[in-house]
N, C-alpha and C positions, 0 to 999 in steps of 0.2 A: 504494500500500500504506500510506504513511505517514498518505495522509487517510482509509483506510478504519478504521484503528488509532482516528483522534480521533474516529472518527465512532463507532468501539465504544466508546472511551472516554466520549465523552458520554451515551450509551445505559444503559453498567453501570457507569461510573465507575471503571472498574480495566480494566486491562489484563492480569490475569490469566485465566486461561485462555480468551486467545484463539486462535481458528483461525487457518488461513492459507488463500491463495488464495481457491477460490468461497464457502468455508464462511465468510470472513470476512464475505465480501460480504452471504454470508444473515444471518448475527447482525448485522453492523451497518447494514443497508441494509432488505431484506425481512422479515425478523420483526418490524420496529419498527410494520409495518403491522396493522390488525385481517385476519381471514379473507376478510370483504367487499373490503376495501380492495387485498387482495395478488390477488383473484378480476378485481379490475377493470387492476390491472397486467398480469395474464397475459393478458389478453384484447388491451389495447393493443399488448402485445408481438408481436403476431401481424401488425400493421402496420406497415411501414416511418417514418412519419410520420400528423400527427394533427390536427389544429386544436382546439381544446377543445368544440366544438359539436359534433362528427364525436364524438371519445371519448364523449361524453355518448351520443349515439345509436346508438352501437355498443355502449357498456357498458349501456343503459338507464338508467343513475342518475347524477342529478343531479350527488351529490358527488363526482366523478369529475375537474369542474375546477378544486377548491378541491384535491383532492390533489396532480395535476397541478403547480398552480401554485405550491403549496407547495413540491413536490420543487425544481424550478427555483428558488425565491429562495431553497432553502435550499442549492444547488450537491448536489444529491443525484443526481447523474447522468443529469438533464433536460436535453436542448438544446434551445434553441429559436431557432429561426430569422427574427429579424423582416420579414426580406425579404417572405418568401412565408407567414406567420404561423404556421409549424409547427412542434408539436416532435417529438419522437423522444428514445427512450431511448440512454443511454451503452450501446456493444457491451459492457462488461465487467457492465452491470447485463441488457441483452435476453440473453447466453449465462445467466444466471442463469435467468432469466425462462423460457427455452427448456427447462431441463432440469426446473423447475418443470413447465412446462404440459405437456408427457410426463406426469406424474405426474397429472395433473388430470382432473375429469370433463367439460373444458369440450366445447361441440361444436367445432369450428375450423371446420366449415361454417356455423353459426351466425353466426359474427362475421363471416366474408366475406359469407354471407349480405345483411349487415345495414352490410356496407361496403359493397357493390354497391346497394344503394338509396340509402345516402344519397350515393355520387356519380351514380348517376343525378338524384336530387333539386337536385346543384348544378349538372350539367351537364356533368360529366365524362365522358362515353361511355368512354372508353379506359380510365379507373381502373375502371365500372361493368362492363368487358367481362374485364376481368383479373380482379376481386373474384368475379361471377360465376363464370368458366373457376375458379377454384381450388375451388369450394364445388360445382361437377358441375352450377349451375345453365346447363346447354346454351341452354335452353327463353330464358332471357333473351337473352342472349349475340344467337340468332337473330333476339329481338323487336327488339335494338337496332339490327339490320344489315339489316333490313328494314325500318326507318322511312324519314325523307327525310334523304338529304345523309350517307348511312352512308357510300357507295363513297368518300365524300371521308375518312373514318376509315382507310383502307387509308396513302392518303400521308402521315398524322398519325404512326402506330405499327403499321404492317405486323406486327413478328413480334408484339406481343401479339396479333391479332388473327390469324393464322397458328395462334400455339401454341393459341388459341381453341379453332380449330377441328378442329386437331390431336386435340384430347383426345375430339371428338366421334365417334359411330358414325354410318355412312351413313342409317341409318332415322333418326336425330335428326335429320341434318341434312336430309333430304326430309320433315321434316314442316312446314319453316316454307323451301317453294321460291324465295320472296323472299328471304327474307336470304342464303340459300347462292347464289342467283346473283350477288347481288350479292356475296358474299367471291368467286367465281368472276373476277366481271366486274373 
């Protein structure tokens, strides 16, 4: 609370009528962003974690890693993880972000959409098969378990690819007999 105070304080310069709780959060955290700028937070937020190449091709715009990295060196409720080169929003900035994107036009199929390809593109099956199942895309889900070396996917991450199929109706899943035998097999 105390750093979200300096952080309005730096914004409007007074600490006069300030909110508390989420609202603080919005005046001194989300508003300071443009409409473009808070479009491409809500979007991320719909991700667990990120790499800045991944946000770029999930948000489509460029400047998406100069914000990013902005937020982070300026301790704005960015983490990042050097390990595994990810970051992920602070939970008191993604509950913000969450009650935002309710209110928003965005598609949320869209962004899984377009997270399910770009981990197919790096080789993720299991994130491409999860990102898929959330966005209804079945049809993919199928293509990937019916390629080569899928049934080895089963001992990788059994229940995402369970709840996968879970979500699917019997005629989806007979229209692609290879993949469904192999989630069978």
């Amino acid at each position: 609370a105390l750093y979200l105070a300096l952080l309005h304080y730096r914004a409007y310069g007074s600490f006069a009528d300030m909110e508390v709780d989420s609202k603080l959060m919005r005046s001194a955290v989300y508003e300071q962003y443009n409409e473009d700028e808070q479009r491409m937070m809500l979007m991320l937020s719909r991700l667990s974690s990120f790499t800045l190449e991944q946000a770029q091709f999930v948000t489509t715009r460029r400047e998406v890693k100069d914000i990013i990295v902005s937020m982070y060196e300026n301790n704005c409720f960015v983490k990042y993880d050097s390990k595994a080169g990810l970051y992920s929003f602070h939970e008191m900035l993604r509950s913000l972000l969450a009650e935002e994107f309710e209110k928003s036009e965005i598609d949320e199929n869209e962004i899984f959409e377009r997270q399910g390809d770009w981990c197919l593109a790096a080789g993720n099956r299991i994130g491409a098969i999860s990102a898929f199942s959330k966005c209804g895309d079945h049809e993919k889900v199928l293509d990937i378990m019916s390629g080569r070396y899928a049934s080895a996917l089963m001992n990788t991450a059994p229940f995402v690819i369970a709840k996968a199929f879970k979500k699917m109706d019997l005629k989806t899943k007979l229209s692609n007999p290879i993949g469904y035998l192999t989630y069978i097999y």
